[in-house]
GULODO-423173 format. One record per atom (N, C-alpha, C): residue number from 1; residue in one letter; chain; atom name; y, x, z negated. Coordinates in nm, 3 decimals. Layout:
GULODO-423173
+-----+------+-------+------+---------+---------+---------+
|  nr | rest | kette | atom |   north |    east |      up |
+-----+------+-------+------+---------+---------+---------+
| NUM |    a |     A |   CA |       Y |       X |       Z |
...
+-----+------+-------+------+---------+---------+---------+
end
This chain:
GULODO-423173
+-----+------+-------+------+---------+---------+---------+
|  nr | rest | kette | atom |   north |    east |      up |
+-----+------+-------+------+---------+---------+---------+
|   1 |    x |     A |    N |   8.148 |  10.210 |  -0.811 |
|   1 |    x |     A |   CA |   8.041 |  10.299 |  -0.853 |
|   1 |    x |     A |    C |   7.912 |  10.220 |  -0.871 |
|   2 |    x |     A |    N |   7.822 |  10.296 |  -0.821 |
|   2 |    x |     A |   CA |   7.664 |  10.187 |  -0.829 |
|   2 |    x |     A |    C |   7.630 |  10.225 |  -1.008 |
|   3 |    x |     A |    N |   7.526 |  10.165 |  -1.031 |
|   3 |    x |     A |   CA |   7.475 |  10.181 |  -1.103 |
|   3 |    x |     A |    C |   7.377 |  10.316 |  -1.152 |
|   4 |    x |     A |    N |   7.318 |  10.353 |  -1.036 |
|   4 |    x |     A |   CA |   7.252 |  10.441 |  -1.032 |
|   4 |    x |     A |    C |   7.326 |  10.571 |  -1.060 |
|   5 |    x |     A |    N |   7.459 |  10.563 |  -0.935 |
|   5 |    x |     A |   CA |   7.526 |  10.651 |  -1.045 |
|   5 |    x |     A |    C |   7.588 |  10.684 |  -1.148 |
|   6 |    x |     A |    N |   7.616 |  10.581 |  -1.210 |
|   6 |    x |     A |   CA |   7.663 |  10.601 |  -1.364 |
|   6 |    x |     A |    C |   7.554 |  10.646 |  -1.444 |
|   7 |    x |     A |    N |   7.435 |  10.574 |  -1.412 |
|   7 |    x |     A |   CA |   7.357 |  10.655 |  -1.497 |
|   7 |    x |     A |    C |   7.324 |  10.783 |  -1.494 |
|   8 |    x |     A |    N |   7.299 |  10.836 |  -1.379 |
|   8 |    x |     A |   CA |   7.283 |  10.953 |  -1.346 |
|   8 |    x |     A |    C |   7.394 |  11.089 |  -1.408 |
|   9 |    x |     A |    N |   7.485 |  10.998 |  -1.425 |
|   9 |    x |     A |   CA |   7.627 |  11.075 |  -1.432 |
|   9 |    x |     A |    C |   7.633 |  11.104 |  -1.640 |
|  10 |    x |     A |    N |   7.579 |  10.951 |  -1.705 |
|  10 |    x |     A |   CA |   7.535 |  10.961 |  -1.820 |
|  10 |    x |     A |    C |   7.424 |  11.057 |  -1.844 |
|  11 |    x |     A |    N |   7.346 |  11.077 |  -1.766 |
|  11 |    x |     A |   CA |   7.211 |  11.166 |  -1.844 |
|  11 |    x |     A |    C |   7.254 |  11.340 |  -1.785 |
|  12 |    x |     A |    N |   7.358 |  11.385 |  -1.710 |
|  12 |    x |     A |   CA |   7.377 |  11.500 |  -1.695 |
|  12 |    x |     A |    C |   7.464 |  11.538 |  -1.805 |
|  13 |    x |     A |    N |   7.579 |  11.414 |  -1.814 |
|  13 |    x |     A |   CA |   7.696 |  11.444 |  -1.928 |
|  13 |    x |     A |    C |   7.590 |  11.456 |  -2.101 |
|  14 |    x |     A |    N |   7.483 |  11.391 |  -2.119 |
|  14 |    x |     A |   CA |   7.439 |  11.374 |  -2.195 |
|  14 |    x |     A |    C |   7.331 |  11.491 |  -2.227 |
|  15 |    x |     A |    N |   7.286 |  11.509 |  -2.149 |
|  15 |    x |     A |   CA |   7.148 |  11.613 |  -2.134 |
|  15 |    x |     A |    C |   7.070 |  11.532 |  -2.170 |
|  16 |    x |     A |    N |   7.015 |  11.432 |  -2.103 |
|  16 |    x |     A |   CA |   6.890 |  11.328 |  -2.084 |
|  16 |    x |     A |    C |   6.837 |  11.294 |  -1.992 |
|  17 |    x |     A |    N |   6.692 |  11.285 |  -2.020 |
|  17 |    x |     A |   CA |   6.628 |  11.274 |  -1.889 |
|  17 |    x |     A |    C |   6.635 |  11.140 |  -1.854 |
|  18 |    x |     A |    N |   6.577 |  11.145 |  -1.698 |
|  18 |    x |     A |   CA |   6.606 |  10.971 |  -1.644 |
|  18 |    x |     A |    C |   6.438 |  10.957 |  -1.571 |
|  19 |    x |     A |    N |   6.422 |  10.803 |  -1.598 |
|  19 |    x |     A |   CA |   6.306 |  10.819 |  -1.493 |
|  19 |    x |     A |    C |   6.355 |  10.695 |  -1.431 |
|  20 |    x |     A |    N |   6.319 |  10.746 |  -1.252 |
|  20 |    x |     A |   CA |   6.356 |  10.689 |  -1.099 |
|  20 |    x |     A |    C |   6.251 |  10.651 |  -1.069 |
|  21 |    x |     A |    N |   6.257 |  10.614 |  -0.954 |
|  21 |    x |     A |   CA |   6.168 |  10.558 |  -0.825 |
|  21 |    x |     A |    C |   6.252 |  10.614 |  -0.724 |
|  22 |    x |     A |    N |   6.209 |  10.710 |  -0.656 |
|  22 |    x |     A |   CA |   6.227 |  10.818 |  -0.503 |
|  22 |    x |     A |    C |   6.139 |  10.759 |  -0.415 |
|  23 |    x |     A |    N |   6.194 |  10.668 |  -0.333 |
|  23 |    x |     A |   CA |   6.081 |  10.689 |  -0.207 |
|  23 |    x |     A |    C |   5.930 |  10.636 |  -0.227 |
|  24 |    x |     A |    N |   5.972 |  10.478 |  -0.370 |
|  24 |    x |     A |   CA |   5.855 |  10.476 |  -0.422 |
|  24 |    x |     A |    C |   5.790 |  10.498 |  -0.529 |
|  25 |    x |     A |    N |   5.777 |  10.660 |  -0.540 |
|  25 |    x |     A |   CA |   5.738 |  10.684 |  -0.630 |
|  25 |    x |     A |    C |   5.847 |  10.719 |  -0.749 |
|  26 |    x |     A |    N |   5.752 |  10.721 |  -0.872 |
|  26 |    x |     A |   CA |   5.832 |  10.729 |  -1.033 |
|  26 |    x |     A |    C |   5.791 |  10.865 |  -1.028 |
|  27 |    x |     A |    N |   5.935 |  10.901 |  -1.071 |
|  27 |    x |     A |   CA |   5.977 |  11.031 |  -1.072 |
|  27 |    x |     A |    C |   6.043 |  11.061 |  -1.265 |
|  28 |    x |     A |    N |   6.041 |  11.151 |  -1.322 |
|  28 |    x |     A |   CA |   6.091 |  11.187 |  -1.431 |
|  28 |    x |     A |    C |   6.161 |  11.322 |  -1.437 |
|  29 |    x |     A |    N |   6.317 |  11.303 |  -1.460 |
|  29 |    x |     A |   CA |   6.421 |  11.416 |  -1.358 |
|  29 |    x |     A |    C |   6.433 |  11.465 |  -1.525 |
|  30 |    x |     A |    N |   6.500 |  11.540 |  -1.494 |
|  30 |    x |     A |   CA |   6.573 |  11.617 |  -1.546 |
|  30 |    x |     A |    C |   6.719 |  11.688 |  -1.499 |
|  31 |    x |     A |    N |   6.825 |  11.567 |  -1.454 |
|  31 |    x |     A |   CA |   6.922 |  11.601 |  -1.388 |
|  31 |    x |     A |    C |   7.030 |  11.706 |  -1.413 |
|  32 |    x |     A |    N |   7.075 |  11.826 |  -1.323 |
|  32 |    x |     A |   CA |   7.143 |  11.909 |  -1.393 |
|  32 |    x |     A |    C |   7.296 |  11.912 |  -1.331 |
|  33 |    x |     A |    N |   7.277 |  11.840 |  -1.190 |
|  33 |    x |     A |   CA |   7.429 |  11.852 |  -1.186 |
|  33 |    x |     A |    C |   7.426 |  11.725 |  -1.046 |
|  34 |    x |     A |    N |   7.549 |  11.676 |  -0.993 |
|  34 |    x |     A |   CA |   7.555 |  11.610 |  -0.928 |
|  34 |    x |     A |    C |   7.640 |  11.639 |  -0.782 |
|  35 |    x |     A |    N |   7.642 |  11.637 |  -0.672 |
|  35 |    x |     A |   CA |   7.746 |  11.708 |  -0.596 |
|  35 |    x |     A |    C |   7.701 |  11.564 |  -0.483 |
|  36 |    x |     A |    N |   7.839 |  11.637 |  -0.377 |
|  36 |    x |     A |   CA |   7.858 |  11.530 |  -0.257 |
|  36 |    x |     A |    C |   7.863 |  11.580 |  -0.139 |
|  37 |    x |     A |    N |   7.808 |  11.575 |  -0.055 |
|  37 |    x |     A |   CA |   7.799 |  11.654 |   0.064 |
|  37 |    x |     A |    C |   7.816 |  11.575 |   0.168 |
|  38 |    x |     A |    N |   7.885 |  11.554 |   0.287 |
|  38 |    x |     A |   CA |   7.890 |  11.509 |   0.402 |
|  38 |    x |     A |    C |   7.936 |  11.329 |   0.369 |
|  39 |    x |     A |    N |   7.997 |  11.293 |   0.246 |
|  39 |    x |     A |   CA |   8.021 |  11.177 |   0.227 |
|  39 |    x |     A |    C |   7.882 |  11.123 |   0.116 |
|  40 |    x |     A |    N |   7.806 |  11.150 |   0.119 |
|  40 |    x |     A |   CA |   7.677 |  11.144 |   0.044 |
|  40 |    x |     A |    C |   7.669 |  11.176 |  -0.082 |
|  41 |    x |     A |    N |   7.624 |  11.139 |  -0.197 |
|  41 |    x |     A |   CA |   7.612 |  11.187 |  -0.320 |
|  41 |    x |     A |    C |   7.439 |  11.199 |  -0.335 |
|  42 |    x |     A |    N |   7.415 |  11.346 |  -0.413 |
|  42 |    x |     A |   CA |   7.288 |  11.407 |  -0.440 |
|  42 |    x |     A |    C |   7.300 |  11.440 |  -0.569 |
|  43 |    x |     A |    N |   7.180 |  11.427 |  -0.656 |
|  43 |    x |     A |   CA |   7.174 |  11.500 |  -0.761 |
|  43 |    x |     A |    C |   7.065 |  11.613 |  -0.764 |
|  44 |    x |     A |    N |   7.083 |  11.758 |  -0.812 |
|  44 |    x |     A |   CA |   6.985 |  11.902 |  -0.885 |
|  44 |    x |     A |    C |   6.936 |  11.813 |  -0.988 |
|  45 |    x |     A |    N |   6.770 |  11.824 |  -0.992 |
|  45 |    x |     A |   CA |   6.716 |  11.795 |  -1.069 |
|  45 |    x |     A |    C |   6.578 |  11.878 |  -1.133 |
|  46 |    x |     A |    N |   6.536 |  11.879 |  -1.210 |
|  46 |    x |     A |   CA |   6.408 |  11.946 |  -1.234 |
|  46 |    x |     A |    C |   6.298 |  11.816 |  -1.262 |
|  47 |    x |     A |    N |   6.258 |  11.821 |  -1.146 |
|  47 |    x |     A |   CA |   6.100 |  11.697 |  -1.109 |
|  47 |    x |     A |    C |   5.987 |  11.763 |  -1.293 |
|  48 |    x |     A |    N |   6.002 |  11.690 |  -1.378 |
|  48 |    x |     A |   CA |   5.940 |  11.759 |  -1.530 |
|  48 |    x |     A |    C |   5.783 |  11.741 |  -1.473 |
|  49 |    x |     A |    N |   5.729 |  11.615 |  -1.395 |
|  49 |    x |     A |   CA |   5.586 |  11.648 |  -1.364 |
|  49 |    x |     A |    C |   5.534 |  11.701 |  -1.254 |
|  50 |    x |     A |    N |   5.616 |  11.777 |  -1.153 |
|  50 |    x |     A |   CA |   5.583 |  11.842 |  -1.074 |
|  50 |    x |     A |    C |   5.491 |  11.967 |  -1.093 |
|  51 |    x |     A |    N |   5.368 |  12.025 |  -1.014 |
|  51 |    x |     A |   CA |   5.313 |  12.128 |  -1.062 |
|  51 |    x |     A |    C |   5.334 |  12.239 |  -1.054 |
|  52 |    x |     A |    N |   5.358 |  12.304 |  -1.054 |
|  52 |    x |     A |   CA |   5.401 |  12.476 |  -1.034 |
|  52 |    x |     A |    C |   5.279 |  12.556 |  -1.035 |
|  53 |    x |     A |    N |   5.276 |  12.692 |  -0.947 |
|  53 |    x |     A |   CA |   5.170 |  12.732 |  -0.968 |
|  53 |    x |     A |    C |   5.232 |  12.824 |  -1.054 |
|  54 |    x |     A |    N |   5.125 |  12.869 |  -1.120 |
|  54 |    x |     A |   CA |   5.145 |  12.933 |  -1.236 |
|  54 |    x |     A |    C |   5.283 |  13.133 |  -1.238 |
|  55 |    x |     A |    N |   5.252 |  13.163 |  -1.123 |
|  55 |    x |     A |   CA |   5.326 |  13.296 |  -1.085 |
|  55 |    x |     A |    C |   5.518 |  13.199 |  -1.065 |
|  56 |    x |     A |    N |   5.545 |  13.053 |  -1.046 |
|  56 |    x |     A |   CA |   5.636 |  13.009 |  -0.983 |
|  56 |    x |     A |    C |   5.751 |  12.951 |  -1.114 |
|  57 |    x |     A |    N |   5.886 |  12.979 |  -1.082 |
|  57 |    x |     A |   CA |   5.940 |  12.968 |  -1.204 |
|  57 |    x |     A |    C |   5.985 |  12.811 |  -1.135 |
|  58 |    x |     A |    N |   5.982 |  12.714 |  -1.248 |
|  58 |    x |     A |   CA |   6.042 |  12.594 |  -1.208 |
|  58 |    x |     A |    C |   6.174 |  12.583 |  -1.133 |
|  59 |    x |     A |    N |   6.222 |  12.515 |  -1.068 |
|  59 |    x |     A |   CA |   6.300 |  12.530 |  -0.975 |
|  59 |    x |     A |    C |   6.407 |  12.363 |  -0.939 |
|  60 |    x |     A |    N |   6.495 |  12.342 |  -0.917 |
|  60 |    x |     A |   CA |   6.579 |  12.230 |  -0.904 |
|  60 |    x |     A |    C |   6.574 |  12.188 |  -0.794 |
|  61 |    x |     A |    N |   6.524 |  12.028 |  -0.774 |
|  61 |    x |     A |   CA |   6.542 |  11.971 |  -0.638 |
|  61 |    x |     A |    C |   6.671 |  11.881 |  -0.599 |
|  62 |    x |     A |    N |   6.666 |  11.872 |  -0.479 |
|  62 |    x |     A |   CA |   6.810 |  11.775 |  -0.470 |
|  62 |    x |     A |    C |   6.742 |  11.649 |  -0.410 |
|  63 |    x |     A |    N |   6.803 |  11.513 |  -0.486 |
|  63 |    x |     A |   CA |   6.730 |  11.386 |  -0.433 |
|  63 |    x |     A |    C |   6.862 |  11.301 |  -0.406 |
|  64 |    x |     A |    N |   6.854 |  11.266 |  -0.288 |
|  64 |    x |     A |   CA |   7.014 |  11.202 |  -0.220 |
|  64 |    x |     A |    C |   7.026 |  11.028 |  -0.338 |
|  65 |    x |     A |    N |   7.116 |  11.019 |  -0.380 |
|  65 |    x |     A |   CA |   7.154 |  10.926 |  -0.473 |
|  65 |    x |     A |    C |   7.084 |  10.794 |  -0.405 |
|  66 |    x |     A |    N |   7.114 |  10.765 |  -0.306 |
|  66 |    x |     A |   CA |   7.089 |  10.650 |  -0.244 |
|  66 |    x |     A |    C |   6.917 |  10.591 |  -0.245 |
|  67 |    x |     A |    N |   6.847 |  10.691 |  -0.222 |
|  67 |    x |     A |   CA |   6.721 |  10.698 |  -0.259 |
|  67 |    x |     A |    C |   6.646 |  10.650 |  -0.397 |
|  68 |    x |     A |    N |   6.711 |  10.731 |  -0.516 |
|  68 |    x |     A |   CA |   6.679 |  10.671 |  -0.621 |
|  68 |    x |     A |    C |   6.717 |  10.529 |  -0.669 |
|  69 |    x |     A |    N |   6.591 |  10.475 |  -0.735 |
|  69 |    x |     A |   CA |   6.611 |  10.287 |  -0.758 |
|  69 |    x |     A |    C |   6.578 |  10.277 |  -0.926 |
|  70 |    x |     A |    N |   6.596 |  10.198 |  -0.975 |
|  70 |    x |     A |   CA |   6.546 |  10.212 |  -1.095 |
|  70 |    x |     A |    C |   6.563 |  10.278 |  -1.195 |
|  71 |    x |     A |    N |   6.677 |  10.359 |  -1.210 |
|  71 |    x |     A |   CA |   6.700 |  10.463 |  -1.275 |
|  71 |    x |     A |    C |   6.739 |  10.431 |  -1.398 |
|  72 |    x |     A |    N |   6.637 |  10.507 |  -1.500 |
|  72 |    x |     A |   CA |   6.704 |  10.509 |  -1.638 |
|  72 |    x |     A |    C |   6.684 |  10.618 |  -1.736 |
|  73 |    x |     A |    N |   6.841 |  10.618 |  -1.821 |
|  73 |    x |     A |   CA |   6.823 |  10.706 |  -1.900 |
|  73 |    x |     A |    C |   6.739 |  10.671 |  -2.037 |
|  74 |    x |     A |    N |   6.647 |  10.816 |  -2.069 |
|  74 |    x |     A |   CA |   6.553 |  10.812 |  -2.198 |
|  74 |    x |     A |    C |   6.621 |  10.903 |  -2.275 |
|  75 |    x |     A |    N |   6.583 |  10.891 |  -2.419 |
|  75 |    x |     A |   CA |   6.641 |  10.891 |  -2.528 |
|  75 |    x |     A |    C |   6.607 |  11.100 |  -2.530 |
|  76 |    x |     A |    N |   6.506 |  11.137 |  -2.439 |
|  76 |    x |     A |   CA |   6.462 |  11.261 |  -2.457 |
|  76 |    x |     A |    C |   6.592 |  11.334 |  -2.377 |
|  77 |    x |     A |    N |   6.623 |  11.476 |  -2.501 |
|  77 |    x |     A |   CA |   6.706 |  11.581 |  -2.424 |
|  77 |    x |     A |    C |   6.650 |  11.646 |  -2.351 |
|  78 |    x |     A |    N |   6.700 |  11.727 |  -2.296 |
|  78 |    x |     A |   CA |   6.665 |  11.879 |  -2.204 |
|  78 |    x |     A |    C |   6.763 |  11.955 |  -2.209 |
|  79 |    x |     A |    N |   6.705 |  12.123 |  -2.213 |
|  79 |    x |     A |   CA |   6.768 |  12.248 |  -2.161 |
|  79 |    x |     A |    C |   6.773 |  12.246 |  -2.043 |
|  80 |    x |     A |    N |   6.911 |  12.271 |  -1.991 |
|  80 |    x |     A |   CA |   6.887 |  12.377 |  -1.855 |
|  80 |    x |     A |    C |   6.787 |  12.435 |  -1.814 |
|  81 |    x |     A |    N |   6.729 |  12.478 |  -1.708 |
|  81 |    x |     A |   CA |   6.651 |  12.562 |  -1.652 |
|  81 |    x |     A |    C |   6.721 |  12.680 |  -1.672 |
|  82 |    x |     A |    N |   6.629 |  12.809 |  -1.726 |
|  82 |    x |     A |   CA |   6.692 |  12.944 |  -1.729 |
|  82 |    x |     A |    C |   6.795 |  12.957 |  -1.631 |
|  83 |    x |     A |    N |   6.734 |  12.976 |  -1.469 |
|  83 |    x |     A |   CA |   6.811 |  13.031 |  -1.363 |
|  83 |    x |     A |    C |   6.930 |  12.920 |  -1.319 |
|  84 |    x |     A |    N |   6.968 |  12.840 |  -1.381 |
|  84 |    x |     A |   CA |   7.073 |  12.719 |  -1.345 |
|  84 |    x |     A |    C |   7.192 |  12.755 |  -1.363 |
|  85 |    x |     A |    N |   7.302 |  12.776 |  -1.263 |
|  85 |    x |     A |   CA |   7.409 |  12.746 |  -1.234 |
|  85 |    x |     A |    C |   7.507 |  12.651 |  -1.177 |
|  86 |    x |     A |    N |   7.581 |  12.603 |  -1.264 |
|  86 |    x |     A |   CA |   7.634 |  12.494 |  -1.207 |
|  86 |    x |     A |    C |   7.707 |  12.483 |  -1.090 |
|  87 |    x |     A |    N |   7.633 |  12.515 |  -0.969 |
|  87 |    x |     A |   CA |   7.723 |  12.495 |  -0.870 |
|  87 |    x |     A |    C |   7.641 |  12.450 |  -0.752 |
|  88 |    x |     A |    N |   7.695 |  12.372 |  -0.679 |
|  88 |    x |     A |   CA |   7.643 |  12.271 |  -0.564 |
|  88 |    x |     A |    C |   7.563 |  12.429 |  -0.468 |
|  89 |    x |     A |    N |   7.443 |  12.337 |  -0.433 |
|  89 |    x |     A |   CA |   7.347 |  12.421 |  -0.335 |
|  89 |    x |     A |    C |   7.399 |  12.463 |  -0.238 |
|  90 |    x |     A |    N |   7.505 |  12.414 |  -0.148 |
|  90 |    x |     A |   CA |   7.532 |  12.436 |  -0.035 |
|  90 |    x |     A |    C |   7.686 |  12.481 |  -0.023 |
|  91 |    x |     A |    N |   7.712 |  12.581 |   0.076 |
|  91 |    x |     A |   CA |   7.841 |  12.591 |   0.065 |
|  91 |    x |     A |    C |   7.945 |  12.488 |   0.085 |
|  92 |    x |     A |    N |   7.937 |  12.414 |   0.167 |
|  92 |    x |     A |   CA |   8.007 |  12.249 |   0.197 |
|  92 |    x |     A |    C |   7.944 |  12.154 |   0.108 |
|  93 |    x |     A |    N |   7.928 |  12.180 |  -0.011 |
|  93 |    x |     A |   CA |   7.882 |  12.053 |  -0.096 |
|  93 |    x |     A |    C |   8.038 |  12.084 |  -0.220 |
|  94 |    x |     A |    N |   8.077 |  11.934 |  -0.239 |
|  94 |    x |     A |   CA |   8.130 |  11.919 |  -0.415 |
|  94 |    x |     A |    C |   8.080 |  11.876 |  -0.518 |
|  95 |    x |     A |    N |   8.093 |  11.981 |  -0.602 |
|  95 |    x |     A |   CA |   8.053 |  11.942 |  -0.735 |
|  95 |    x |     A |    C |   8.167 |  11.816 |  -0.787 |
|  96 |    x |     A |    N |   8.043 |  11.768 |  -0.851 |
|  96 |    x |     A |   CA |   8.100 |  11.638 |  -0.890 |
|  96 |    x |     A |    C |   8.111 |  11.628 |  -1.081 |
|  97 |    x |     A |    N |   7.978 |  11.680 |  -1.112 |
|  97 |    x |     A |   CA |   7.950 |  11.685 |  -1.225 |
|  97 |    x |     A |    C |   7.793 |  11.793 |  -1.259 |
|  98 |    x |     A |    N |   7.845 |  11.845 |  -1.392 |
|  98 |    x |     A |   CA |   7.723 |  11.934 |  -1.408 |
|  98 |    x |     A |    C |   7.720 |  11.976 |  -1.567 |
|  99 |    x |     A |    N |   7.590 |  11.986 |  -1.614 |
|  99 |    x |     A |   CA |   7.576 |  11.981 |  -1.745 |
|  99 |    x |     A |    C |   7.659 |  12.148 |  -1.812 |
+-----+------+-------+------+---------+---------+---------+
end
């Protein structure tokens, strides 16, 4: 198991946010569940500084595990997103873990 995912796996079991590096950039998740698709591990996340326009209800992204560097869990909780269900985006994805 990498590192990245244990942590990742700590801040969903935990309800804590993590902040990454995606592609570069520092990202501050809000991870809600973790799944595996095609051999690959991804985590649902809610991007907390992403902008929304104002009519748009926040929404969960998926960021392929491998991508994220740097990852750590912060001491801050989180709720679920209202519309969150724990279940992998795709019909051929496994859930692995979910808050």
């Amino acid at each position: 198991m990498t590192d990245t995912r244990m942590t990742m796996m700590e801040a969903i079991a935990r309800r804590r946010r993590v902040t990454a590096r995606y592609n570069g950039t520092m990202l501050d998740l809000a991870p809600h569940l973790m799944f595996e698709r095609h051999g690959d591990l991804f985590i649902s996340a809610l991007n907390i500084n992403k902008k929304w326009r104002s009519d748009e209800e926040p929404r969960l992204g998926n960021f392929k595990l491998i991508g994220l560097d740097a990852a750590e869990v912060l001491d801050e909780e989180f709720e679920p997103i209202p519309s969150f269900t724990p279940t992998p985006p795709h019909d051929d994805a496994i859930l692995v873990l979910a808050v």
